[in-house]
Structure formats: structure tokens, C-alpha cells
TORMAR-176365 format. One record per residue (C-alpha): chain; x, y, z. Coordinates in steps of 0.02 Angstrom, whole numbers. Each point is the difference from the previous one (the first is absolute). Example, Ala and Ser with C-alpha at 12.3 -4.5 7.8 and 13.67 -1.06 7.14 Angstrom:
! TORMAR-176365
ATOM c     px     py     pz
ATOM A    615   -225    390
ATOM A     69    172    -33
***
This chain:
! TORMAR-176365
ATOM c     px     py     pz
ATOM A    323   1757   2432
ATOM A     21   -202    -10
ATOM A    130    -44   -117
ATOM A     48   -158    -71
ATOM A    119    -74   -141
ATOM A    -53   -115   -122
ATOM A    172   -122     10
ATOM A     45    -24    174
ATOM A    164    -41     12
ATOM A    154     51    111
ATOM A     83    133     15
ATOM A    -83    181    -40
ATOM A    -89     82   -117
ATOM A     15    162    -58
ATOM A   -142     92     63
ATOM A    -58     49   -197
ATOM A    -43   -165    -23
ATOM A   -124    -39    170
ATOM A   -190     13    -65
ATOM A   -104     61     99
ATOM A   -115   -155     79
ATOM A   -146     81    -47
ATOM A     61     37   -192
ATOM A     36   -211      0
ATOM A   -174    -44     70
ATOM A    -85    126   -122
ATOM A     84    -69   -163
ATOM A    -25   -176     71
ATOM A   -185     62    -30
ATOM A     -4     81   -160
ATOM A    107   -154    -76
ATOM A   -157   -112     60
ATOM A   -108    117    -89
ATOM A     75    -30   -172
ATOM A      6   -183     39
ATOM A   -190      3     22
ATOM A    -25    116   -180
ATOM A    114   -105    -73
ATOM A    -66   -168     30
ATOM A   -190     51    -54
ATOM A     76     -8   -155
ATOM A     -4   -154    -24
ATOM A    -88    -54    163
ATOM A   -161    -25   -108
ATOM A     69    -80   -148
ATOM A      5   -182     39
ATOM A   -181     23     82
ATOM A    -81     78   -141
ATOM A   -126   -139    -44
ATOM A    -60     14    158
ATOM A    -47    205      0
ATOM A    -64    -35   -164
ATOM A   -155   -123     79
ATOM A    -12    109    161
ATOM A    -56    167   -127
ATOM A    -61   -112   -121
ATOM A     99     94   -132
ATOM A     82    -37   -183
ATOM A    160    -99    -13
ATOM A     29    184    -95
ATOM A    -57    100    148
ATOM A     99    -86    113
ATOM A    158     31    -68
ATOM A    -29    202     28
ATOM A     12    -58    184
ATOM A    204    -18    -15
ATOM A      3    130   -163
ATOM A    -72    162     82
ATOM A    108    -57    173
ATOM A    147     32   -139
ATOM A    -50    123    -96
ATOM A    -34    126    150
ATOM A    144    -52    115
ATOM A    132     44   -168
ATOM A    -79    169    -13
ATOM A     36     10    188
ATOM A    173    -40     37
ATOM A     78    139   -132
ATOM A   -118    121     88
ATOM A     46    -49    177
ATOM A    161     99     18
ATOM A    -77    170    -51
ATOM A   -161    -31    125
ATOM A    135    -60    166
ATOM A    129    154    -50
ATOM A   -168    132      5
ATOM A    -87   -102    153
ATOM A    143    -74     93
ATOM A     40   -174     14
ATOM A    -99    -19    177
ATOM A   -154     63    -71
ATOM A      6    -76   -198
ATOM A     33   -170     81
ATOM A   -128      6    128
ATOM A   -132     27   -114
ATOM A     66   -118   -125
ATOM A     -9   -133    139
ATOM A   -168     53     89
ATOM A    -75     -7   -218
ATOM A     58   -161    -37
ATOM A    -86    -80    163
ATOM A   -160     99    -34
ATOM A      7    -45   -183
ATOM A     35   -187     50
ATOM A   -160     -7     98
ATOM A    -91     56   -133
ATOM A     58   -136   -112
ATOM A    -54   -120    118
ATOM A   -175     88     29
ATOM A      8     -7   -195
ATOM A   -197    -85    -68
ATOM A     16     30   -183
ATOM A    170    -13   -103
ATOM A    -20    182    -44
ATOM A     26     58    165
ATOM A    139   -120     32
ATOM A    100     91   -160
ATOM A    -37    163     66
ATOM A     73    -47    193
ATOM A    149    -92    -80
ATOM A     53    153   -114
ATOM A    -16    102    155
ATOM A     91   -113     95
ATOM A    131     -8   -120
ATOM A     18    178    -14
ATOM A      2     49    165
ATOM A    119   -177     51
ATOM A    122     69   -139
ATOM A     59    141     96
ATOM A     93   -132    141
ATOM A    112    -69   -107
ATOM A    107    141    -57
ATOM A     15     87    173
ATOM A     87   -145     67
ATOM A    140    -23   -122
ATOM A     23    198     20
ATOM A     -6      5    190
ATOM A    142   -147     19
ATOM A    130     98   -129
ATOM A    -52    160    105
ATOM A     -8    -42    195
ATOM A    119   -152    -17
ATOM A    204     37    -30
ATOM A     89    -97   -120
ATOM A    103   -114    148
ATOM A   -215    -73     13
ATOM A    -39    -39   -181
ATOM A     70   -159     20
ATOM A   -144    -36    125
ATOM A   -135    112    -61
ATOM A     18    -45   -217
ATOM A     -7   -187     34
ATOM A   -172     48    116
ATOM A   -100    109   -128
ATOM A     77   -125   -140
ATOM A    -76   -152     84
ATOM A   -165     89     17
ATOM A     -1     67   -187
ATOM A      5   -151    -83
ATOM A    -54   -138    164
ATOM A   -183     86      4
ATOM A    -61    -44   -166
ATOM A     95   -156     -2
ATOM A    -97    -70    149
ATOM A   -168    106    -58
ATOM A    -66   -152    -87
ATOM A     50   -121    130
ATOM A   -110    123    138
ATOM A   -131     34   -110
ATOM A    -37   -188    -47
ATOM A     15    -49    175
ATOM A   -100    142     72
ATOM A   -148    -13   -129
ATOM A     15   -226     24
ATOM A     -8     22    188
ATOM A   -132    146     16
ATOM A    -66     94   -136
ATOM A     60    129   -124
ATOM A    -64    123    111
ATOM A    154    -32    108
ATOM A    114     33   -122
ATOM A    -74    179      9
ATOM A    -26    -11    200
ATOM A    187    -34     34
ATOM A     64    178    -20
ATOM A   -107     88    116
ATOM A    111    -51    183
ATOM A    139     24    -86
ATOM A    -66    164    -67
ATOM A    -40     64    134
ATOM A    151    -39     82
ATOM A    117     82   -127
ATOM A   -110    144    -12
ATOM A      5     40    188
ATOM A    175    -12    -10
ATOM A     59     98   -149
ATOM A    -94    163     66
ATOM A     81    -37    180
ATOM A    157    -63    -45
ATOM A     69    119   -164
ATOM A    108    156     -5
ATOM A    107    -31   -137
ATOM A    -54    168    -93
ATOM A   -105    139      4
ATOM A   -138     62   -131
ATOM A     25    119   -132
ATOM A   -167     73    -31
ATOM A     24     94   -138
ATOM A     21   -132   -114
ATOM A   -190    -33     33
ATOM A    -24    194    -74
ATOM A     97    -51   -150
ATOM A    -50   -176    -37
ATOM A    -11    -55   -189
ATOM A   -174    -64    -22
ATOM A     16     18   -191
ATOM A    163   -138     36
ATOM A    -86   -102    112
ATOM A   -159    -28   -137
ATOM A    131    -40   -140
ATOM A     98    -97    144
ATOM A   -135    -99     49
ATOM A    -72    -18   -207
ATOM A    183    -64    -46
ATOM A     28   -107    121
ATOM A   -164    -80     37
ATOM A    -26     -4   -195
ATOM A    170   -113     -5
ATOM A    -55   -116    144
ATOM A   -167    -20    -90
ATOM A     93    -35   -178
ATOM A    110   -130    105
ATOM A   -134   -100     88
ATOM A   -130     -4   -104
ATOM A    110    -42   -179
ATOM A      2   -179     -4
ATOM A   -173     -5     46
ATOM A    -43    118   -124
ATOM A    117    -63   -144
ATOM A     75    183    -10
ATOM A    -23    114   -118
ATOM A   -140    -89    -71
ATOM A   -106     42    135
ATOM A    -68    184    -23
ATOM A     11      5    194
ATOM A    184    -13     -6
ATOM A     23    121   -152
ATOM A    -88    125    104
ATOM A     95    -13    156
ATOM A    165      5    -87
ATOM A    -51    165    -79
ATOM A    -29     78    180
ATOM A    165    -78     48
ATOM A    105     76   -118
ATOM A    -86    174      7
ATOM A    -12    -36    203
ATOM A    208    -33    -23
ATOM A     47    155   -115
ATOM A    -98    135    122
ATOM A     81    -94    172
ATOM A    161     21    -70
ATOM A    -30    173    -67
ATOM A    -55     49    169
ATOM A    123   -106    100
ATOM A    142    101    -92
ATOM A    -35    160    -21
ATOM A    -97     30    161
ATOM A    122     71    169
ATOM A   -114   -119    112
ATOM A    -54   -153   -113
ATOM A   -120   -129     78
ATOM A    166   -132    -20
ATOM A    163     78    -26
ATOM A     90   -123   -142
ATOM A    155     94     17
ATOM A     61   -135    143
ATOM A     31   -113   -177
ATOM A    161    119    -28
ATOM A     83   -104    128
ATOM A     77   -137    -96
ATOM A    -28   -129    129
ATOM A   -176     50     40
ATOM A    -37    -32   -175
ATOM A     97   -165     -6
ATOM A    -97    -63    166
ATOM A   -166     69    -77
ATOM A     17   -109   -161
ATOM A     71   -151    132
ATOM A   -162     31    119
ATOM A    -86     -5   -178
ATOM A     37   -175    -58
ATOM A    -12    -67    192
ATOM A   -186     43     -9
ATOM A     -1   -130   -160
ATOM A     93   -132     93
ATOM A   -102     68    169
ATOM A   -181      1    -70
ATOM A     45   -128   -152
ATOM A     17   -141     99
ATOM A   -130     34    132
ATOM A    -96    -21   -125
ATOM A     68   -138   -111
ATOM A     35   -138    127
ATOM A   -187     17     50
ATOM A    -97    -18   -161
ATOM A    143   -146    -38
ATOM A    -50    -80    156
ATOM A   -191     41    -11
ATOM A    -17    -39   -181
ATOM A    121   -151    -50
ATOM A     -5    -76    177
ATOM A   -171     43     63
ATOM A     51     76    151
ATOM A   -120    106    128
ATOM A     38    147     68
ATOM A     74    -46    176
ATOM A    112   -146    -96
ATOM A     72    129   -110
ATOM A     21    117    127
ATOM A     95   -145    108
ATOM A    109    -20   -160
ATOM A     47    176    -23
ATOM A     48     15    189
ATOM A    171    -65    -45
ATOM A     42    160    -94
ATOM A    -56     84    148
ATOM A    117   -101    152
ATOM A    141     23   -115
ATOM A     -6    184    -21
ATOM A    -33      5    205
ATOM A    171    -87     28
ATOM A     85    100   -152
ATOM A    -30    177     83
ATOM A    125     -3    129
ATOM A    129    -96   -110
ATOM A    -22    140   -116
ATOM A     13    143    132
ATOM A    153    -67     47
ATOM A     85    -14   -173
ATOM A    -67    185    -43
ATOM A    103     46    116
ATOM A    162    -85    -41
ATOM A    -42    -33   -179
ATOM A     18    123   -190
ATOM A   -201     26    -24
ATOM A     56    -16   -175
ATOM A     40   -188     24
ATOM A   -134    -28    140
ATOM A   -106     50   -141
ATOM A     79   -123   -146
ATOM A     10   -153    128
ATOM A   -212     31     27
ATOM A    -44     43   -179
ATOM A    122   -172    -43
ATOM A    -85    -88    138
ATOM A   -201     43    -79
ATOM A     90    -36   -163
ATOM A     24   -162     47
ATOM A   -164    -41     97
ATOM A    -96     36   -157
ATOM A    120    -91   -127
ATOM A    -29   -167    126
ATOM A   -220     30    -10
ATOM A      4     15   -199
ATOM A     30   -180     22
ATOM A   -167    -19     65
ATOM A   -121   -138    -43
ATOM A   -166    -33     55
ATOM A     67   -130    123
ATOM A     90    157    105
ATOM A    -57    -12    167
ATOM A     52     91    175
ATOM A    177    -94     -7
ATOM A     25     33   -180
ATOM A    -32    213     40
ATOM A     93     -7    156
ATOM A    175     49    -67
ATOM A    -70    121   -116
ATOM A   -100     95    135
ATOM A    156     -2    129
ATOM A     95     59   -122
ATOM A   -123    150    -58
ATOM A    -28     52    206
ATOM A    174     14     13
ATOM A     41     77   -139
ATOM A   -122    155     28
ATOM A     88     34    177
ATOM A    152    -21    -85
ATOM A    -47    138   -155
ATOM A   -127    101     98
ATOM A    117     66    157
ATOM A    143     75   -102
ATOM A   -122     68   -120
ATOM A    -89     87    101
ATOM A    165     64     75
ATOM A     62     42   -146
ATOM A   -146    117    -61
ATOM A    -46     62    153
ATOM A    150     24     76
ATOM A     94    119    -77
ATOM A   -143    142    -23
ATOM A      0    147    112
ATOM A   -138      2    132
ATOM A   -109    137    -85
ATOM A    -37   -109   -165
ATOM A    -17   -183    103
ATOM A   -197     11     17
ATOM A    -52     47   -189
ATOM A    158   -138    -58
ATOM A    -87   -131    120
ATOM A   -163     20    -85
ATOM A     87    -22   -198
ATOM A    125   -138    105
ATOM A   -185    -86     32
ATOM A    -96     30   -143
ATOM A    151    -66   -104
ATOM A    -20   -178     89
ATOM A   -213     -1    -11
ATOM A     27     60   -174
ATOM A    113   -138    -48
ATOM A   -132   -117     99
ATOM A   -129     44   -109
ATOM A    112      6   -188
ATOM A     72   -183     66
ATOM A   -165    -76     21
ATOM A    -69     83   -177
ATOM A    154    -82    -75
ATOM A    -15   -162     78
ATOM A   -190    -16    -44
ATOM A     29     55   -161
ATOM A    129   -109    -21
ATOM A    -93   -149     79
ATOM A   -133     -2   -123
ATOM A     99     27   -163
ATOM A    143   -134     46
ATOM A   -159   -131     75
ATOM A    -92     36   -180
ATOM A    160    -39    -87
ATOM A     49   -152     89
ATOM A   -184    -57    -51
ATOM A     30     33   -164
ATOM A    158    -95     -3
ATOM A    -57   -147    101
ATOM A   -157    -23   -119
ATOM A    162     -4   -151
ATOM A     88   -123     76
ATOM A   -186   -127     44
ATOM A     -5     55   -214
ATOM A    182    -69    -32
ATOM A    -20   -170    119
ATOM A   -196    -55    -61
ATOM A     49   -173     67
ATOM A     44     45    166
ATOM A   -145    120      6
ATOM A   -132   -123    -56
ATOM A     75   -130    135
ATOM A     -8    145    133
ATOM A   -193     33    -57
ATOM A    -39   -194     16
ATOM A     76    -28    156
ATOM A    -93    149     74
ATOM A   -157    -48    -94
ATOM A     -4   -168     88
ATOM A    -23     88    178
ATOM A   -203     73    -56
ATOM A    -26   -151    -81
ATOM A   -156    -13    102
ATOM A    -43    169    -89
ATOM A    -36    -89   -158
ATOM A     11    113   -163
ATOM A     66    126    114
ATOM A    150    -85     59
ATOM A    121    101   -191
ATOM A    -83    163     72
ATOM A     68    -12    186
ATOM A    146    -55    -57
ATOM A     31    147    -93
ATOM A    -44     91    109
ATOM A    104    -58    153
ATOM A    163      7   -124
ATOM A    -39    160    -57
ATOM A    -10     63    192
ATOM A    146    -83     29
ATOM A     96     73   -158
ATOM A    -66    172     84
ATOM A     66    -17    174
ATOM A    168    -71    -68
ATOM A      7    170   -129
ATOM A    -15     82    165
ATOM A    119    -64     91
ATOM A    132     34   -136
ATOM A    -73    173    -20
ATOM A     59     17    205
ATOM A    165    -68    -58
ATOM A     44    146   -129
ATOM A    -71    144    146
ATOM A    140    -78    132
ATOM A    122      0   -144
ATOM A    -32    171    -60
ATOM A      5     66    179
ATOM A    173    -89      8
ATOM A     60    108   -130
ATOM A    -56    188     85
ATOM A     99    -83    144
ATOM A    110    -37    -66
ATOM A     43    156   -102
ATOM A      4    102    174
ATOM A    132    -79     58
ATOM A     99     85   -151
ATOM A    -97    159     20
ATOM A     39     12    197
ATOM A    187     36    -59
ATOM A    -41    143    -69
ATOM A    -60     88    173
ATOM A    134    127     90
ATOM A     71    -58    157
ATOM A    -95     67    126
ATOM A    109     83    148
ATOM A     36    -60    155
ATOM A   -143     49    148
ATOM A     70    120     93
ATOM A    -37    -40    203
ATOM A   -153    134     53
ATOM A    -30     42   -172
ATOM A   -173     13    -49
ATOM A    -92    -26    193
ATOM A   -110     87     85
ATOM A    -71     93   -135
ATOM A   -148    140     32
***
């Protein structure tokens, strides 16, 4: 067979660490699956408004569009190591790949916005399974002397696909019509399909586990997870435990949690086998992986509703704004590859959470005046910084575990980052309403404690409807009172950057607590079946 080596250099190679071409070509394919599940995360979120007119649905119904996409892929990616172990990586893959183009199509044949819930969850489910396989496959086919190639290239797509998802999605739906953003997986699909049954051999089934599989686990799996996502999401919206609704599911989330951790520990074949968290740096990189979903998924999400709210933007202007972030993780990856391999991931790790530290302290300076220029250095300095933290931590949780536990550890190593996604952007909405209604409260004291300045403000404005009539004190009021809300606001954004400065900056402390990994050791680790 074909071989090939991923850094070609002079001189030669021992033959442990040629991969096979066909092995290269193959993960090459299942690495563009997960970029495709990835990104229809957030490929619909900046084009929303327009699903919402197509299906003629609720501002309330179409936010289930992006919440059941969440709530089934999470159940799916802890589940994903158990199903590729039983079915094989070739086969589990394929079908993952060949479902999510299906289930795409049906989105985009989607006439009522019940149907298009039903395809996305689907479509979530089944895309979940990608994303794991791939971060198990490079730490099994791929020795050590490659992870400076290989982390950098699952790293970039990680955290670059739902970085850009807004900027595709806003173009796609601006350009054609939300059906596309739907319509844009099935080539591709097809494609990666083809080639992950052709291409694979990196295992072989073990159908017995099929004979023995947990459904008991997989019903309190799916309630305790899916419960949690719900909880998360729908929160804010809610206003918590106020809302029966949220009462309810965090009853089945807590009795879902106590029987999936009953069963995951006391079974001898549990759905997801937690014991990989013995492994100090496993759980170190889990908790890291964690809080990168908040800085990941946080600010996907905050620079848009900034942008859309404060400075009116559409969705293909923010998604031209958030492109910087994008670029600067692009040119990061191989910087980073190359300092993985000569640098401690201990301080690779400080110098990234430091540098996202940084970018965040700089944007809770933010006014209402902050335009492209004013985000640039923040953004640069975020894309950067997630090359920077997200190659060594994936090394360092990955790649110390023996080959037999990698595929049920890549599923928690995932669901730690969605999780953390999904607690960051609770938090931050949470926090975004209670800080704005505060700053209102405290702007409306200080128009109390200055009455002169406040009736001049009201007079001057006044004067503009003068035309009005008897009017004219109403508008006024009116216009100031916006404007007192929209400047609440924007200090509300202020406190969410500073507050993620400090969970940055806090893991730069915390990464000095992680064990040295060891030195790879040339072969180690390839070639796996």
C-alpha cells in the first residue's frame, strides 16, 4: 500500500511513523465531516429572522430551531464512542455522515416550523456522532512525532466552524435563501460519506456490545443531558425557576443525572465510561475544553447581538465583522503546531488563556461608538488565543490515554466543550439582563441627583418634535429613555467581557497545576486497529 508522511523533510523516517496514504485521505474526510456538524451550530443563528418568515412561526418557535439542534447533538457525542467501538468506526461514521445529509434535506424541504424542529433534532443527533471520532482517530492512527501537524488541524476546525457559522449562514440566507443554508451540506455529504465507508480501517466492530447495550443508561443519558441543555437555553427566556417549565425539567435532570451515574459506574459496559476522568490530565483538559466552550460559544454570540442590537447591523455586516476572529485563528494554527512541538503545553496553555484574558479586558471598554476598528484587536487576539489554548489541550487530555479508552474520553473531551457552550451563554444572558436592569436603575439615580441637567437634556430634545405640538415632552421622553436603555446595555456588555476576563484569567493559575506530560515517544501511538 501507498504510504506517505505528514512532514516531509530530509532524511528518513522510521517506518512506524509512514501513514498509510489511504489512512491520510480518509481522516482528511472525517475531519470535514465534523467541520460541517459543527458549523450548523451556529450556521442558522445569525439568519434566524429569516426562517422565522419562511414557516411563518413564533419568535418562540423559532428559537427551538438552534435549541433541539443542541439538545440532541449533546445527547449524541457522549454516546458516540460506545455506538463506533460496537459498529466500527467505518460503519458508525458512514451512517453518521449519509444521516446528517438526509436530515439536512429535510430541513430544507421543511413547510411548517414543526417539521423543521423535528429534521434539525435529527440532524443534530445523527451530525453529533462526527465530531468525537475524529479527535479519537488522530490520537489513534497518528504517532506522537504528527501531533504537531494533526492537533493544530482538528483545533482549527473545533473552534473555526462555529466561529465562521454566522458569517456563512448570513451570507448564504442574504444571497439565496435560508433554504441554502440547509442545501449546502448535501455535496459535501455525500462526498464524505462515500469516502468514510471506502476509505476507513482503523478498527474493527465488537458486536457484542450491541447484545449488552444499556438502554435503561441511554434513557437517563439522554433525560439528564437533554434536560440540562433545555434548563440552559431556555432560562433567561423563562426567568428560571419561576417558570413551572423549568422547575419541571430540572427535576428530570437531576433524577436523569443520579440513574446515568448509577449506571455509568456500576455497570462492566456503561453507555460512557467516566473512568477516563482518573487521569489527572484528562480531567484538567476536560475542565480547560469546559471553559473554552464559554469563551468559544460566548462570544459567537455576544459580538453579534452587540453589533445587531447597539449598532444595527444585518446579518452579512456582522458576519463580515466576525470574520476577523476567523483569519486570525487560520494564520494561528500552524504557529501553534509548531510551538506544540518545541514548547511546555503547560505554558502554551498560560500564554493563550493570558492572551483571551487580555482580548476581553480591552472590549469591556466598549461603548456604543465601537465599530469594526475598535473590535479588531480584541477579535485577533481571541482567534489566536484559541489555537494557542486549544492544541496543547487537546494534547494534553488526549494524549496520554491508552488507545482502548480514546473513543468514550473523546465523546466526555466533546461534550465538556458544548457543555461549557451552553452554561457560558446561560451565564452571559443571565448576566446581561440583571447588570442592563441595574445600570437602568442607576442611570435613572443619577438624571434624579442632576434635575438641571436632566430638564436641559429633556428641552433640548423636546425642541426636535416641536412640530408635534403637545406631544413634543412625550417623545422626548421617550427618545431619552431609549437612549438611557441602549447605554444600560452597553455597560451591561462591559461587565460580561470583564467577568470573562476573570475565568481567563484564573486558568492561567490553574494550568500550573497539570502534570508534565511525557515526551512522545517516535511510533508511539500509530497505526492503531
Amino acid at each position: 500500500m501507498a504510504t506517505a508522511t505528514l512532514n516531509p523533510g530530509a532524511g528518513a523516517k522510521p517506518a512506524e511513523d509512514a501513514i498509510p496514504l489511504r489512512r491520510i485521505f480518509a481522516f482528511m474526510a472525517m475531519v470535514f465531516g465534523m467541520f460541517m456538524a459543527i458549523l450548523d451550530i451556529q450556521i442558522v443563528s445569525a439568519s434566524l429572522a429569516e426562517i422565522q418568515a419562511g414557516l411563518s412561526a413564533s419568535s418562540d418557535e423559532v428559537a427551538w430551531v438552534q435549541t433541539a439542534y443542541l439538545i440532541a447533538e449533546v445527547i449524541m457525542i457522549p454516546l458516540s464512542g460506545y455506538l463506533s467501538r460496537a459498529l466500527s468506526t467505518r460503519v458508525f461514521f458512514s451512517i453518521a455522515a449519509a444521516g446528517f445529509t438526509i436530515a439536512s434535506v429535510l430541513c430544507a424541504q421543511a413547510t411548517s416550523i414543526n417539521e423543521m424542529i423535528l429534521w434539525r433534532a435529527v440532524q443534530g443527533f445523527i451530525g453529533g456522532g462526527m465530531i468525537p471520532g475524529v479527535f479519537a482517530a488522530a490520537f489513534t492512527i497518528f504517532p506522537p512525532s504528527k501531533r504537531p501537524i494533526i492537533s493544530p488541524l482538528i483545533g482549527l476546525v473545533a473552534t473555526l466552524a462555529p466561529t465562521i457559522g454566522p458569517t456563512v449562514g448570513g451570507y448564504l440566507s442574504h444571497a439565496f435563501s435560508w433554504h441554502w443554508l440547509f442545501l449546502v451540506n448535501v455535496v459535501p455529504g455525500i462526498g464524505v460519506t462515500i469516502a468514510a465507508w471506502t476509505l476507513i480501517d482503523f478498527d474493527k466492530p465488537d458486536h457484542s456490545l450491541i447484545k449488552r447495550f444499556d438502554w435503561l443508561g441511554l434513557a437517563a443519558m439522554a433525560a439528564f443531558l437533554g434536560s440540562l441543555e433545555y434548563v440552559l437555553e431556555e432560562g433567561t427566556r423563562l426567568d428560571w425557576f419561576q417558570s413551572h417549565e423549568i422547575v419541571f425539567f430540572s427535576i428530570v435532570m437531576v433524577t436523569g443525572a443520579v440513574l446515568f451515574f448509577w449506571r455509568a459506574l456500576t455497570r462492566d459496559d456503561p453507555l460512557v465510561d467516566l473512568y477516563a476522568f482518573r487521569n489527572r490530565n484528562f480531567a484538567f483538559g476536560s475542565l480547560f475544553s469546559f471553559t473554552m466552550g464559554i469563551g468559544l460559544y460566548g462570544l459567537t454570540y455576544l459580538y453579534p447581538v452587540y453589533l445587531g442590537r447597539i449598532r444595527g447591523y444585518d446579518a452579512l455586516m456582522i458576519g463580515e465583522t466576525m470574520f476577523v476572529t476567523g483569519l486570525a485563528m487560520f494564520f494561528t494554527a500552524p504557529i501553534a503546531g509548531r510551538l506544540s512541538a518545541k514548547l511546555d503545553p503547560r505554558i502554551m496553555m498560560m500564554i493563550g488563556f493570558g492572551g483571551f484574558a487580555v482580548g476581553t479586558w480591552w472590549a469591556s471598554f466598549i461603548t456604543s461608538d465601537w465599530d469594526f476598528y475598535e473590535l479588531l484587536v480584541p477579535q485577533i487576539l481571541r482567534g489566536c488565543s484559541l489555537m494557542l489554548c486549544m492544541v496543547p489541550i487537546n494534547n494534553v487530555a488526549l494524549g496520554s490515554l491508552p488507545p482502548q479508552q480514546l473513543k468514550n474520553a473523546s465523546g466526555l473531551y466533546n461534550l465538556t466543550r458544548n457543555l461549557g457552550g451552553a452554561v457560558g451563554l446561560a451565564v452571559i444572558n443571565t448576566m446581561l439582563n440583571t447588570r442592563t436592569d441595574l445600570h437602568i436603575t442607576r442611570l435613572h439615580e443619577m438624571v434624579v441627583a442632576g434635575r438641571g441637567v436632566a430638564e436641559e437634556a429633556i428641552a433640548n430634545t423636546a425642541q426636535r418634535f416641536i412640530d408635534y405640538g403637545d406631544a413634543a415632552q412625550t417623545m422626548a421622553l421617550a427618545l431619552i429613555n431609549q437612549r438611557v436603555h441602549k447605554q444600560a446595555l452597553v455597560m451591561a456588555f462591559g461587565d460580561v467581557f470583564l467577568g470573562l476576563t476573570a475565568i481567563f484569567g484564573s486558568l492561567v493559575l490553574m494550568s500550573l497545576f497539570l502534570s508534565k506530560p511525557p515526551k512522545p515517544v517516535a511510533g508511539a501511538g500509530g497505526g492503531g486497529h
